[in-house]
DOFI-533372 format. One record per residue (C-alpha): residue number from 1; residue in three letters; z, y, x. Coordinates in pm, 1 decimal. Example, Ala and Ser with C-alpha at 12.3 -4.5 7.8 and 13.67 -1.06 7.14 Angstrom:
  resi  resn         z         y         x
     1   ala     780.0    -450.0    1230.0
     2   ser     714.0    -106.0    1367.0
This chain:
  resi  resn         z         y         x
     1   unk    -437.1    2136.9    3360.2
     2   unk    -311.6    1812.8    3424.9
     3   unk    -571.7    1515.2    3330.2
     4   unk    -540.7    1137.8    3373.3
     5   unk    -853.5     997.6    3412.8
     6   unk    -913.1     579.9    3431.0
     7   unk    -636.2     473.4    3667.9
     8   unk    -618.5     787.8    3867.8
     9   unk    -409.4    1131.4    3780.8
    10   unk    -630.8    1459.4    3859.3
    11   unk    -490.6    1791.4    3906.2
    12   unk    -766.7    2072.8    3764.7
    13   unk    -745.2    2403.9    3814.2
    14   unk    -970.4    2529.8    3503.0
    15   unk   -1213.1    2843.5    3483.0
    16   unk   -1051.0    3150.7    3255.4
    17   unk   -1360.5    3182.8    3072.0
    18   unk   -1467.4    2930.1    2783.6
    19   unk   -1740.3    2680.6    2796.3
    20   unk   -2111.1    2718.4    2627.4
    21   unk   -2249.0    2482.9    2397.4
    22   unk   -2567.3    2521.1    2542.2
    23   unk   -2492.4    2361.0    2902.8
    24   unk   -2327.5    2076.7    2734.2
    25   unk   -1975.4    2259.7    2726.7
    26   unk   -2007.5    2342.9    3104.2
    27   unk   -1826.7    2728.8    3174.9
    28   unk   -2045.1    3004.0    3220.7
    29   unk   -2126.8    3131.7    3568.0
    30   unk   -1935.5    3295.7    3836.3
    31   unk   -1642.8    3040.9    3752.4
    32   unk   -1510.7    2714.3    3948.8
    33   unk   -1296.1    2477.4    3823.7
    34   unk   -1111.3    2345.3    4136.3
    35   unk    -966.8    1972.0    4188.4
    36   unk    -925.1    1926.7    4530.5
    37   unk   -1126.5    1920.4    4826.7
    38   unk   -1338.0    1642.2    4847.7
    39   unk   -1681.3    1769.0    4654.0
    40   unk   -1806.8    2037.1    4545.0
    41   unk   -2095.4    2051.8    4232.1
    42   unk   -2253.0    2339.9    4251.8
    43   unk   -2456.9    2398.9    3923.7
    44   unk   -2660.1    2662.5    3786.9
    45   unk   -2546.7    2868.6    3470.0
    46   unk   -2621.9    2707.5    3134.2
    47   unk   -2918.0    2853.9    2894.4
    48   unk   -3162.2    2716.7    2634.3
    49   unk   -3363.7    2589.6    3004.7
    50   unk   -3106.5    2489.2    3224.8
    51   unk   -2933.9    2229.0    3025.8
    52   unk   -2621.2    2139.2    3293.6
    53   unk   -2490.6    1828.8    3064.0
    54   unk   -2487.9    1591.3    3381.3
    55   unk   -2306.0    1810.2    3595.1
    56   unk   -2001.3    1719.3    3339.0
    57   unk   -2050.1    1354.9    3319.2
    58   unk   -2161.0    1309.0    3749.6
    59   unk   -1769.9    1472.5    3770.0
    60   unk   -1626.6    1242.3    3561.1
    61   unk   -1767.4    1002.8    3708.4
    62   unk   -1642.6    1061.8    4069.5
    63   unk   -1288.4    1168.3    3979.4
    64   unk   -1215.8     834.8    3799.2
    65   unk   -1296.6     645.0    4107.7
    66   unk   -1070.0     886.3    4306.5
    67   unk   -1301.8    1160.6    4438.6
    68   unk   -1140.8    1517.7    4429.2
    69   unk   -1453.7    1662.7    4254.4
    70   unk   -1455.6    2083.9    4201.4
    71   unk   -1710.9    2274.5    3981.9
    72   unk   -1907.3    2612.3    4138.8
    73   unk   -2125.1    2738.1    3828.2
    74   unk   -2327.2    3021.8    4050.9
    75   unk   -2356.4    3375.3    3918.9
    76   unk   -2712.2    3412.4    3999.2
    77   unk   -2828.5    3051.2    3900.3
    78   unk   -3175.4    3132.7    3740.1
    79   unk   -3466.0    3196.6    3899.2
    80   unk   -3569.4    3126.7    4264.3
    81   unk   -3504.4    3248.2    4616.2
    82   unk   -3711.8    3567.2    4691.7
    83   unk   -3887.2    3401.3    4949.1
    84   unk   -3940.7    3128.7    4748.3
    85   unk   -4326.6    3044.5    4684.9
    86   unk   -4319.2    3110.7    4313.2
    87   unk   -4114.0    3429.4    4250.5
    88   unk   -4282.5    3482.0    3894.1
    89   unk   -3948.9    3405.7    3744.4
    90   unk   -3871.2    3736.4    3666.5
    91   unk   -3527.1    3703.2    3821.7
    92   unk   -3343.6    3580.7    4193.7
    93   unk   -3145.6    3284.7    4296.2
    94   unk   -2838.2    3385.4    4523.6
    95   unk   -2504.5    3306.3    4647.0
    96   unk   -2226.6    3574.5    4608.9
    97   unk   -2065.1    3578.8    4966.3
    98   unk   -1701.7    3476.2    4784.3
    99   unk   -1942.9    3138.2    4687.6
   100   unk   -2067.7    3030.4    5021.5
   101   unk   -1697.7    3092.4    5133.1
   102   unk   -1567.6    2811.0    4786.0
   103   unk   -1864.9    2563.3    4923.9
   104   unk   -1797.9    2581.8    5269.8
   105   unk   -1416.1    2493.1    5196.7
   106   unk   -1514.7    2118.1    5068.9
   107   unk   -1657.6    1800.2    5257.3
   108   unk   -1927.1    1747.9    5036.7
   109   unk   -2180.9    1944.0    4856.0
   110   unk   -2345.5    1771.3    4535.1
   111   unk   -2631.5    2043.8    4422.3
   112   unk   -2758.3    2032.1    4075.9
   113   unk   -3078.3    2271.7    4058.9
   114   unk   -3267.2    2214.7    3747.7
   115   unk   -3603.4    2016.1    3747.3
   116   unk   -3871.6    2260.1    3854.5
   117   unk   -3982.4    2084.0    4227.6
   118   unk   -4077.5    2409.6    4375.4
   119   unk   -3773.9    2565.6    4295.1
   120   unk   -3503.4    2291.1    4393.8
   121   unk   -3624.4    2307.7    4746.9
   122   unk   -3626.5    2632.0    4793.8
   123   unk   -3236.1    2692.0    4647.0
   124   unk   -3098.0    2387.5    4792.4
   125   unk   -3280.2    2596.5    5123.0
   126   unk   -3064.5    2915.0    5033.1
   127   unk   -2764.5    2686.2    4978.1
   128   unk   -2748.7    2510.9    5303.2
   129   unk   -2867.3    2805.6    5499.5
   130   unk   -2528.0    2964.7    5443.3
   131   unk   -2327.3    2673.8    5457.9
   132   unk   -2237.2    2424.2    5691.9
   133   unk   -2156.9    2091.0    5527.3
   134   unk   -2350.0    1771.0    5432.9
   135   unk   -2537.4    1809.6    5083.2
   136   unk   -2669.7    1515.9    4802.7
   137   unk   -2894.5    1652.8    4580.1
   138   unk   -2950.3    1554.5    4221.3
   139   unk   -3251.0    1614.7    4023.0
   140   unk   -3429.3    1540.0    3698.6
   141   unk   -3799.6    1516.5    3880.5
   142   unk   -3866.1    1320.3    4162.3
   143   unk   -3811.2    1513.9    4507.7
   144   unk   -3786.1    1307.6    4864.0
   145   unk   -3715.2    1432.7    5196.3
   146   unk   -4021.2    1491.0    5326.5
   147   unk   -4038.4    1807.9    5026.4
   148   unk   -3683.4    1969.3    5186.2
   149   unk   -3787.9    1906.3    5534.1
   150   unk   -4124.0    2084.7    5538.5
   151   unk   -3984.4    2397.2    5452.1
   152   unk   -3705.7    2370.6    5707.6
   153   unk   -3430.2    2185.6    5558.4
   154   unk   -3216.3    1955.4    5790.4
   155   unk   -3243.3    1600.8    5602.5
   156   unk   -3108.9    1266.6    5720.1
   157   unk   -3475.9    1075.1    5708.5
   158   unk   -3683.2    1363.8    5834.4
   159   unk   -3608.7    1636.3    6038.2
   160   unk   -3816.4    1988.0    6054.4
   161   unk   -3953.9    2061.7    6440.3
   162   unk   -3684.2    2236.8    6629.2
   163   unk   -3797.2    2555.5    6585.7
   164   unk   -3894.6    2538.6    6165.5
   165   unk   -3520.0    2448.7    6107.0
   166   unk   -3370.2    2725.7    5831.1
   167   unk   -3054.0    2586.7    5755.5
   168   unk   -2731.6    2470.0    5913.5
   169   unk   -2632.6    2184.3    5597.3
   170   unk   -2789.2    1899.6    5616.3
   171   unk   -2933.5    1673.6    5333.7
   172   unk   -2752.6    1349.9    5331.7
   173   unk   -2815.2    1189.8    4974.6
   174   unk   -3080.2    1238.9    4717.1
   175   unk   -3039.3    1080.3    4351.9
   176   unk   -3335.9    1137.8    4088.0
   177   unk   -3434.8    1036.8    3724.0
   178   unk   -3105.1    1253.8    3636.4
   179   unk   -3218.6    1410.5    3298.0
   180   unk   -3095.8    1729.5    3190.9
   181   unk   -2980.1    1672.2    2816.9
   182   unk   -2993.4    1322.2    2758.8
   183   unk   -2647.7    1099.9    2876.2
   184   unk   -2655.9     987.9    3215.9
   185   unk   -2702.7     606.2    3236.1
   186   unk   -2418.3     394.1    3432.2
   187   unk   -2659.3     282.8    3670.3
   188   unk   -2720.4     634.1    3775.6
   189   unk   -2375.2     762.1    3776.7
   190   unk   -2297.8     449.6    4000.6
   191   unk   -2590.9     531.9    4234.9
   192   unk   -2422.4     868.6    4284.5
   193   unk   -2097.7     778.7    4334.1
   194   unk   -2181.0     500.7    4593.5
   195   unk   -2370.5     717.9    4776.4
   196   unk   -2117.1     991.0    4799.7
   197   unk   -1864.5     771.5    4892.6
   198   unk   -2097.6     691.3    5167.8
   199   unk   -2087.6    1047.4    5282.2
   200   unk   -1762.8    1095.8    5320.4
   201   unk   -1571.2    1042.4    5620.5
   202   unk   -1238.1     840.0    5529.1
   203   unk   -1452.2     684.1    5222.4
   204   unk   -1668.1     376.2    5291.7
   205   unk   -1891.4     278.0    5026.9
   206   unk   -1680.7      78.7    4731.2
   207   unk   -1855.5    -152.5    4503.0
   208   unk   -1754.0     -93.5    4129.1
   209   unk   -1593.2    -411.9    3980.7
């Protein structure tokens, strides 16, 4: 599909399978809807609890100021890692192998993992402990570095010791206040493009006029 958006012409490759209502039109998992290889969103599938609406509008967002933004819904979105602290979920967070090789491809990761504190960490862990690229993560409840770092995530303000490190990403960029559902303010979406724009490498950070 060919889509103009604000000043800027986008090339999207969309998913084969059709959007649900439920996740704010977002396609159902195990799809990616490719633009270039700038960022990557990686969302979870949408259901009656994870409502994915800002995952739509946060791409919008950075394609009309020029970002090549791509869509990764994960298969195996709900739930937690299983050696996450709370695995009473009832089912298991994972990355298909064919996924970490998609995330890896792109500069930039921008992970959007529901609003449950205890379970962001611990699948932005699993994410970055496959893949090898700087991450920003967006969230409805409030998370700061300090919460990724003590279970052994590489983070740009605090760092694990040497020898608790578990992942190979790093945590550049955290944005919170994000809430599943409701439309994204402007203030936010700017806050996430600026600092993505900060994070990568022929971008410097571009004030919105």
């Amino acid at each position: 599909m060919k889509q103009r958006i604000g000043r800027h012409l986008s090339f999207v490759e969309c998913r084969e399978s059709m959007g649900m209502g439920a996740g704010g039109s977002l396609a159902q998992r195990a799809t990616i809807s490719e633009s270039g290889r700038d960022v990557v969103v990686v969302a979870m599938g949408p259901g009656r609890r994870h409502i994915t609406k800002p995952v739509c509008e946060i791409t919008y967002a950075l394609r009309e100021e020029g970002i090549d933004t791509s869509v990764l819904v994960v298969n195996a979105g709900l739930g937690v890692p299983a050696d996450a602290v709370d695995v009473t979920t009832g089912s298991y967070f994972g990355l298909d192998p064919i996924e970490v090789e998609r995330i890896q491809q792109f500069k930039v990761a921008l992970i959007h993992l529901g609003n449950v504190r205890a379970h962001i960490i611990y699948k932005a862990r699993l994410i970055l402990r496959n893949v090898d690229i700087p991450a920003m993560v967006v969230s409805q409840c409030p998370v700061d570095f300090e919460d990724f770092a003590q279970i052994g995530v590489k983070t740009r303000a605090v760092m694990p010791k040497e020898e608790d490190i578990g992942t190979k990403g790093e945590i550049r960029e955290i944005a919170t206040g994000i809430i599943r559902g409701v439309t994204t303010s402007q203030d936010k979406l700017d806050e996430i493009v600026s600092k993505i724009q900060s994070m990568l490498p022929d971008r410097g950070v571009r004030s919105r006029k």
